[in-house]
N, C-alpha and C positions, 0 to 999 in steps of 0.2 A: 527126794521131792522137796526136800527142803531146801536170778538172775538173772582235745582237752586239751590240748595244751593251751589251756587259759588258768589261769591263779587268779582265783576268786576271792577278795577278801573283805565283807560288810557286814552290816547288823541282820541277819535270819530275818526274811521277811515273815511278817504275821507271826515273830517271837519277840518276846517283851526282853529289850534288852538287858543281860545282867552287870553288875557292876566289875570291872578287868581286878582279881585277884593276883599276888603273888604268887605267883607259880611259873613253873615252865612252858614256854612257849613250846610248841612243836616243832622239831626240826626236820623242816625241809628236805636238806640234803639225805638226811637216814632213811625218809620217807621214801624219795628216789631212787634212792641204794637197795632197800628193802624189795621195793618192786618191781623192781628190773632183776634182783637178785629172785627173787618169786616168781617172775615169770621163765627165766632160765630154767630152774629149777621141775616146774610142771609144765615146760613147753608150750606156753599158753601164748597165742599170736599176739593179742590183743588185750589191755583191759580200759577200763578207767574206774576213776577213785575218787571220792569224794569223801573229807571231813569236816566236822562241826566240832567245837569244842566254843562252852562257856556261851551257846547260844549264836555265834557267830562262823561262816564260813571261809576256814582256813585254808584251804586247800580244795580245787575241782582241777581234775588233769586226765589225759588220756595215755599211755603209755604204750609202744608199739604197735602194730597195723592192725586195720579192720579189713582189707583183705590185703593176702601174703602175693599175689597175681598184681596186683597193679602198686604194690606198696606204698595204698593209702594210709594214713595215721589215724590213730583215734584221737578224737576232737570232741569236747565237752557235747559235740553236739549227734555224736555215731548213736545210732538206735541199737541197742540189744534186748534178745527177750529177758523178761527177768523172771518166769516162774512163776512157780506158786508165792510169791510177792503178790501176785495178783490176785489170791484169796482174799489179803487185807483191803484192796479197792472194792469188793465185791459185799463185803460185808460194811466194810461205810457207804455205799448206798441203799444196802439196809438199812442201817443207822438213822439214817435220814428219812426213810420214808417213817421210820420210829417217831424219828421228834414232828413230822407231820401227822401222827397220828391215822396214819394211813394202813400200819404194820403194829405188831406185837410179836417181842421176839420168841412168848413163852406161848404163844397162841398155838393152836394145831396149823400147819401149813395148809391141810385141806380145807379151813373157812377162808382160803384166800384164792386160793386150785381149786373147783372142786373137780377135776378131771385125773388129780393124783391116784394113784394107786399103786402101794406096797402089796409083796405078797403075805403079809399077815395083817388083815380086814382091821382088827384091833389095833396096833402098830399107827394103819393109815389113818387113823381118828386123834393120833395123840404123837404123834411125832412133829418138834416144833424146828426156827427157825435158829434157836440157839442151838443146838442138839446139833442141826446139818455147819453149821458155824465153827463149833467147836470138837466137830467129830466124835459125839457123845450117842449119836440118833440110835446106834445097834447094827446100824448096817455094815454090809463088812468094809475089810483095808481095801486099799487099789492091789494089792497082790493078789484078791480074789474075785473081780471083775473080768469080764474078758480084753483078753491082750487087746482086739478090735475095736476101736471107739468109733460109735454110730456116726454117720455123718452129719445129723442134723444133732442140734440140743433138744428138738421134741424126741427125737430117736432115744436120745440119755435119757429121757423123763418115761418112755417106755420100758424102760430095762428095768427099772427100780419093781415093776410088779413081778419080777421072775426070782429076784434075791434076795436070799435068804434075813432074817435079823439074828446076827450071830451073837448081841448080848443087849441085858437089859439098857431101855435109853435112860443116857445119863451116867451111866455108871461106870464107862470103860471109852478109853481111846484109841479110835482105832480109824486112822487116818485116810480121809475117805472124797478124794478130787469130783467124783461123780455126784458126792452129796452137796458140796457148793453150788458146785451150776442147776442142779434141786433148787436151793434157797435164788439162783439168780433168773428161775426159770418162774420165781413166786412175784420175785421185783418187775419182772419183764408184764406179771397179770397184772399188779396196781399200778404201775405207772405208765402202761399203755407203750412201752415204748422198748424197743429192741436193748437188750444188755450193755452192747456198744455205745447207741444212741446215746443212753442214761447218763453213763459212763463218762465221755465223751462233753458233754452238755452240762451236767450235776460235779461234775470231779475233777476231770482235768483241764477245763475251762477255768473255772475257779480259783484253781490252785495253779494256773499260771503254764500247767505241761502243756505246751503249745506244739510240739514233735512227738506225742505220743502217739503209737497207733496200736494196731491190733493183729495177730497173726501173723503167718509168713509173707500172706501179701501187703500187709504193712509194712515187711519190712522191706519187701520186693522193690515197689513203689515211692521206699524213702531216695530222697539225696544222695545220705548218709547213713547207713547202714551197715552191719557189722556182720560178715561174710562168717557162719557157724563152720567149726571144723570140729574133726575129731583125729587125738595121738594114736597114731601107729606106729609099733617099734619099730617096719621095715620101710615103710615109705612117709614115715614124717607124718605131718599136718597133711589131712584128706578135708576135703572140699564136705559139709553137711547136705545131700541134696534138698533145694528148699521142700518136694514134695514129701521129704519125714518128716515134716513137722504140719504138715495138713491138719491132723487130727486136732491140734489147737483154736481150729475153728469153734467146732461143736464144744471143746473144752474151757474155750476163755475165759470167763469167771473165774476157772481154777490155775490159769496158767498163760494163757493168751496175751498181757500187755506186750509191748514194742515200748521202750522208754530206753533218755538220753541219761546220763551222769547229771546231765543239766536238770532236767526233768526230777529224776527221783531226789537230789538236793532241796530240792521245794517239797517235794512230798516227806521227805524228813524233816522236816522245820518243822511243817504244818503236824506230824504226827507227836514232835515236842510241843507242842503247843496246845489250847484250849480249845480248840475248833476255830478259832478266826483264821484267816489269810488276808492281809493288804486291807482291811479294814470290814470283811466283811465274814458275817457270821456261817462256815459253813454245815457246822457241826454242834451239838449244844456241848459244853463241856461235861454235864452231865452224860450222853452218850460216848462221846471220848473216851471216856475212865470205864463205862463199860466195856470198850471193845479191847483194852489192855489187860481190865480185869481176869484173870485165874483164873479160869473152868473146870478143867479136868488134869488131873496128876497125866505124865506121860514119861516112859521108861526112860534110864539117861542112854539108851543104846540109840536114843532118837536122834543124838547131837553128836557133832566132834569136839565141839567148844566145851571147855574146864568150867564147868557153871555145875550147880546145882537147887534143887529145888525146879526142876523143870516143872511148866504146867502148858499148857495151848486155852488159849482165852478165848477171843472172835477172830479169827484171821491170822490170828501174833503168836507166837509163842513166848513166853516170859521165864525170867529165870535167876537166880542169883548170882552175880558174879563178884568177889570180894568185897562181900558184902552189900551190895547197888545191883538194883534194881533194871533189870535187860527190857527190851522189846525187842524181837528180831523176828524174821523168818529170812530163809533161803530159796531159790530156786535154780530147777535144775532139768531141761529141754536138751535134747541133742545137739551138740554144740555151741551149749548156753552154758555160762552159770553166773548167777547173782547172787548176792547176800545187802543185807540191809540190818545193822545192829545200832538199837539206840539206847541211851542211858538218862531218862528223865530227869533224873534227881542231881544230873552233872550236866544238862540241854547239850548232852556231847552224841556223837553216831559217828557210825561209819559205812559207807555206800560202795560197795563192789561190784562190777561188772564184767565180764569175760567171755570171750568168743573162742570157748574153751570146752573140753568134758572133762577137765580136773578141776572134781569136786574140791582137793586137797587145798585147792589155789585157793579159794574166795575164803575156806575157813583158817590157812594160815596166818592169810591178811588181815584181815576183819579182828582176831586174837591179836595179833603182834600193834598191829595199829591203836585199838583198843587201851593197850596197856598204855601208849605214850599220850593218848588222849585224858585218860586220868590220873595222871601224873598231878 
């Protein structure tokens, strides 16, 4: 649960630029070797790539096809899902309704709902919106929900009174997609306005994602779109039907985005950054540093990536990697996978994308990339 041929290269918008150090430039050609070498490797149709290093974009490319039937190319501008990527949008418009004073992240969610209901009455008076954020609330992982996701998101907000709290909140991580669209279901009561609407309006207006959308009929309905498949040893690359990923309706807070390489390159800038974009404030920087901040410890069996010191913050998971400081999450939908890994203290990331179901793929890249980015 943890997802172009253009070459992009200028100052990070809404990033304060840094001064060009000696060091190694990225190279290109290894980059391209790498990737075509990766996608052979995990059979993956399609990706695209983006990198930042030193606060500027080095590199935005698409690499082989978004669908293998008409062999169209991926182009900075092909939509893929990206995942639970989409926890981190979900929770900056928390964030926001925070610095409007509209929201408290340590408040009970029920002085915002009061229509919530847990099944332990106690529980429903003191479970807040850091807690469903950071996966801390008590309630259980997505591996003990049922397989069946409601059709509606009030349907999601029903379920919560039948499931158990499997440990004290705050205390434990236990990774829980049902309890975000909770906290998107509390955004949806102050701000009067559907998740997407907000979304949509508040986030990627702002930040410039002008091709995002939402679900599989977003991606149905795009131009450019990025055709999900899944490997089978016996007949190759299988077609994803879009009707498997319906369930991302009801789920999109946790998982639902439709975004380009193009797209999420701007939402990596802006996530190195202070809360500005293009000159306008959308985040206080104080909020910012909360939603990267350390929550809760989480097992290393969480990650593939050679890091340690794991923790899940608000939407991000953080982490140590030779010695520098991670932001990243992953995502991963039937015939999706994304990764997004950013390194503050270096204004360096890296943005993956794949119309793919090898996981293997986006955290080879993201790793191998990584290194030549901090160099």
């Amino acid at each position: 649960m943890i997802a172009a041929c253009a070459l992009g290269i200028g100052v990070a918008v809404g990033v304060t630029p840094t001064p060009a150090l000696a060091e190694a430039p990225v190279d290109i050609h290894a980059v391209d070797t790498l990737m075509r070498d990766l996608i052979a490797t995990y059979h993956v149709p399609g990706a695209a790539l983006a990198l930042i290093k030193r606060g500027e974009v080095v590199l935005e490319k698409g690499y082989g096809f978004r669908h293998l039937t008409t062999h169209a190319p991926v182009t900075a501008h092909t939509l893929f899902n990206i995942g639970s990527i989409s926890k981190s949008f979900t929770a900056l418009g928390i964030s926001q309704l925070v610095d409007q004073h509209k929201l408290d992240l340590d408040a009970p969610i029920i002085d915002y709902a009061p229509d919530v209901r847990l099944s332990d009455p106690r529980r429903t008076r003191s479970v807040t919106l850091r807690q469903l954020l950071s996966h801390t609330s008590g309630l259980p992982p997505d591996e003990e929900w049922p397989g069946q996701v409601p059709a509606s998101r009030r349907g999601i907000v029903r379920e919560f009174a039948t499931m158990p709290i499997t440990a004290q909140p705050g205390t434990r991580f236990q990774y829980c997609s049902r309890c975000v669209v909770l906290a998107a279901y509390v955004l949806e009561r102050i701000s009067g306005q559907p998740w997407e609407t907000y979304t949509r309006t508040q986030i990627l207006a702002p930040l410039g994602m002008t091709g995002a959308s939402f679900g599989p009929a977003g991606l149905e309905r795009a131009a450019e779109a990025a055709q999900p498949y899944r490997h089978d040893s016996a007949f190759g690359h299988v077609p994803v039907p879009w009707g498997r990923l319906a369930y991302l309706d009801p789920l999109g807070p946790a998982g639902g985005i439709d975004a380009s390489i193009a797209d999420l390159t701007r939402y990596a800038l802006f996530q190195l950054g202070d809360g500005m974009m293009v000159g306008r404030r959308v985040l206080s920087a104080h909020m910012m540093a909360e939603l990267h901040r350390p929550e809760i410890a989480v097992g290393s069996a969480w990650t593939s990536l050679p890091v340690e010191d794991l923790h899940y913050a608000l939407g991000w998971l953080t982490a140590e990697y030779h010695g520098r400081r991670l932001i990243y999450h992953n995502g991963v939908n039937p015939g999706f996978r994304a990764a997004i890994v950013l390194v503050p203290s270096a204004q360096a990331g890296v943005v993956v994308l794949a119309n793919s179901d090898a996981g293997q793929f986006t955290g080879a890249a993201s790793v191998s990339l990584l290194e030549q980015l901090l160099r």
